[in-house]
C-alpha positions, -999 to +999 in steps of 0.1 A: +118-662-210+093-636-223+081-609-244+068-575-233+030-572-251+008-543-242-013-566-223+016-580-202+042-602-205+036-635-221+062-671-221+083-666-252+071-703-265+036-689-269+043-672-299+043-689-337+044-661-366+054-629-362+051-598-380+081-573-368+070-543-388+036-533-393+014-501-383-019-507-368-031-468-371-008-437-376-012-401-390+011-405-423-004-371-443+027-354-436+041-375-468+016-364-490+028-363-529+012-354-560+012-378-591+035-368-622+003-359-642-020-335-632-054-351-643-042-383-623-054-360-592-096-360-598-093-400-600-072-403-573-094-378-552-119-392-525-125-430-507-113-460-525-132-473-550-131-499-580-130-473-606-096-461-590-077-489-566-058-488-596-048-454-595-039-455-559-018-484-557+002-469-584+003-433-568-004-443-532+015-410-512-009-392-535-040-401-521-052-383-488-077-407-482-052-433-481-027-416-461-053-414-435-045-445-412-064-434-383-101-426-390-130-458-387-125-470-419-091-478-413-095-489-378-124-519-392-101-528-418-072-537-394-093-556-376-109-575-400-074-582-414-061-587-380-090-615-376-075-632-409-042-630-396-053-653-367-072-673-387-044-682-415-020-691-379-006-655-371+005-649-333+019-614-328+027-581-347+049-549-336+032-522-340+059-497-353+044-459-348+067-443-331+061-406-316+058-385-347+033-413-362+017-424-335-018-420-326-042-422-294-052-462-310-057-482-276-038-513-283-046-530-253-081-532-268-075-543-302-051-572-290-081-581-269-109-578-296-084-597-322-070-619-302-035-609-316-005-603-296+003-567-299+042-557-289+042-517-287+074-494-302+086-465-287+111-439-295+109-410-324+104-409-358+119-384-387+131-351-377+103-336-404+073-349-383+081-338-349+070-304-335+097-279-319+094-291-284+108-325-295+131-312-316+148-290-290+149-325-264+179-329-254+195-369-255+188-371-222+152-363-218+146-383-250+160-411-237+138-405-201+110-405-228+118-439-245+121-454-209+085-435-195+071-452-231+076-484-217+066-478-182+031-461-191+027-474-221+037-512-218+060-510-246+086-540-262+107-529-283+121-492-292+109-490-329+107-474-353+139-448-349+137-428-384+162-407-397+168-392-433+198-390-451+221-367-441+211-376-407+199-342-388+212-333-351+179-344-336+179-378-351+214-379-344+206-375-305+175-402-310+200-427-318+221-426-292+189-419-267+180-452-284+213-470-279+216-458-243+179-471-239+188-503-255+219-508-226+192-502-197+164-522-214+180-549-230+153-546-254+153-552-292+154-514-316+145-515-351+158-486-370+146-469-403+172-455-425+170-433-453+175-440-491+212-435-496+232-467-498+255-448-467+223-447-442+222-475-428+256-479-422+265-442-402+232-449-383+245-488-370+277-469-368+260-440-341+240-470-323+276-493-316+293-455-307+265-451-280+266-482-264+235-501-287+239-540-287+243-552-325+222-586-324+195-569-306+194-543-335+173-545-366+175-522-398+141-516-418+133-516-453+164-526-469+145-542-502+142-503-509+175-492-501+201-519-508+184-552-518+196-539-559+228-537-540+241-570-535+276-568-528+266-533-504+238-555-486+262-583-481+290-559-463+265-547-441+251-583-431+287-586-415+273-558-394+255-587-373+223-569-373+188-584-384+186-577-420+146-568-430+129-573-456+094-556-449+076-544-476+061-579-484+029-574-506+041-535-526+044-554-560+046-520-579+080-510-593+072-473-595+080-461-559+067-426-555+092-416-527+120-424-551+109-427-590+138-435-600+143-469-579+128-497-594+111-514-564+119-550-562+089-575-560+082-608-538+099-629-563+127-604-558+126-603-521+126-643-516+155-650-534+178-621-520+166-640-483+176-673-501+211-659-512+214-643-477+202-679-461+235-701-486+258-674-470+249-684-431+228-652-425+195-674-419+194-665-379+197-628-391+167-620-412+136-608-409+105-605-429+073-579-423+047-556-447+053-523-432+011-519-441+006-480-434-017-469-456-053-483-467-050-498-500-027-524-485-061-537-464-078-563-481-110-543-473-099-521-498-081-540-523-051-554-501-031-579-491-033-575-451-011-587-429-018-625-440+003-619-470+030-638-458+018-669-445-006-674-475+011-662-501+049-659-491+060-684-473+048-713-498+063-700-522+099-699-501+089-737-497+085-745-536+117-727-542+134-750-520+136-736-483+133-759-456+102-757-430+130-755-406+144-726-424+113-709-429+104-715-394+135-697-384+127-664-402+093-665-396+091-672-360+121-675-338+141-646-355+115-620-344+113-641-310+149-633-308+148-600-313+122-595-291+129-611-260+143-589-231+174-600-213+168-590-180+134-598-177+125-614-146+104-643-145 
């Protein structure tokens, strides 16, 4: 069996780690925000430096040199951190910028250059960063569009799907193009929800409506949206979707999308996958960064997208985990996800 990369298809037991949510360049300054204070602005303002890292990975949405994701400075900086990747044992990454994000960032190059496997999403994100002539697509002709993405553009998986909460018509529609795509692909979908404890069960609720396959499915970020939820999170795990965890390295409790959330940390993270693992959800989880803007490079104060193997997973060890265990979240879940059913080899 294999997995679609955006140089080809490649045997399913030639991948070790893999990173099922990550952006490798996108155009995020539609979510610009500005800090609380006023005079935090000037400090925040221009490239990143010593004298105000700090700053930026406290206010992070407020920085428009951060939020660009696309420009040279962003592009070494991936690779460099793609490089350490490699280096520390990483084997692939999904590369979730959908159309709405996603930028003219030649893939097929980069996986080359790093020596990375690169898997390629396709679909639509939020409603709010489309033009009108997506917005007006009808289902069909944006599921034509998910199914031309992985004709011309090599795609693997359909991902990330993004709707807000109330979910609008059009990403109503991009659900169900998705779970109608997801029948004829037999391809894995990762969805993003928005922050209301209810989103992420109406959109697994539109996806099984339409037709979508539940184990192929994966729903993102839920250490922001129910991870302080435990007896919510645990009703959706009998969903039978992957349940992930992928803001790995964002340590700082004030979340500037949602100030009144208290962002969970690692520690947090690790032992809501540890409760999740005693219950028998181990074959369902998945773990990722979600890195999208610059100040999660190391090049300019970061983590990259080592994080987890250097920092992470040892620690899953010393509290306990199995190297089987970890192996299973690390590598074959996303391997599972991944791999597309009617591939033929």
């Amino acid at each position: 069996m294999s997995i679609q990369t955006v140089l080809g298809r490649i045997p399913a037991q030639d991948f070790g780690i893999i990173l099922p949510h990550e952006h490798l360049a996108l155009d995020y300054s539609h979510f610009h925000f500005e800090p609380p204070l006023k005079d935090l602005s000037e400090l925040i303002a221009g490239p990143i430096s010593l004298q105000n890292v700090g700053f930026v990975r406290q206010y992070p949405y407020a920085s428009k040199f951060n939020l660009n994701f696309a420009d040279n400075e962003s592009l070494k900086g991936v690779k460099r951190d793609l490089e350490l990747f490699k280096k520390f044992g990483g084997s692939a990454i999904v590369e979730n910028s959908s159309i709405g994000l996603r930028t003219n960032l030649d893939l097929k190059a980069l996986s080359k250059e790093a020596g990375v496997h690169i898997v390629a999403g396709a679909g639509h994100y939020l409603g709010q960063t489309q033009p009108s002539s997506v917005l007006e697509m009808s289902t069909e002709a944006l599921y034509e569009s998910i199914l031309n993405d992985f004709q011309n553009l090599s795609c693997g998986v359909i991902a990330e799907v993004a709707s807000d909460y109330p979910i609008s018509n059009f990403e109503k529609n991009t659900i169900k193009a998705t779970a109608e795509a997801q029948q004829q692909l037999k391809c894995g979908v990762g969805f993003h929800p928005g922050r209301h404890l209810e989103a992420p069960f109406e959109i697994v609720r539109l996806y099984l409506e339409a037709g979508g396959d539940a184990k192929k499915c994966s729903m993102s970020h839920l250490d922001r949206t129910l991870l302080r939820n435990e007896e919510t999170l645990f009703e959706f795990a009998k969903l039978g979707v992957y349940l992930q965890f992928d803001l790995f390295g964002t340590e700082c409790s004030y979340y500037q999308l949602n100030p009144t959330f208290d962002m969970p940390s690692d520690g947090d993270r690790i032992n809501m996958l540890m409760k999740l693992v005693a219950e028998g959800y181990e074959k369902r989880v998945l773990m990722s960064h979600d890195i999208h803007t610059k100040h999660r490079l190391t090049s300019f104060g970061g983590h990259g997208y080592h994080h987890i193997i250097t920092n992470v997973l040892p620690r899953m060890k010393a509290k306990g985990l199995s190297q089987e265990m970890i192996d299973t979240i690390s590598r074959e879940n996303p391997k599972q996800w991944l791999l597309i059913e009617n591939v033929q080899e």
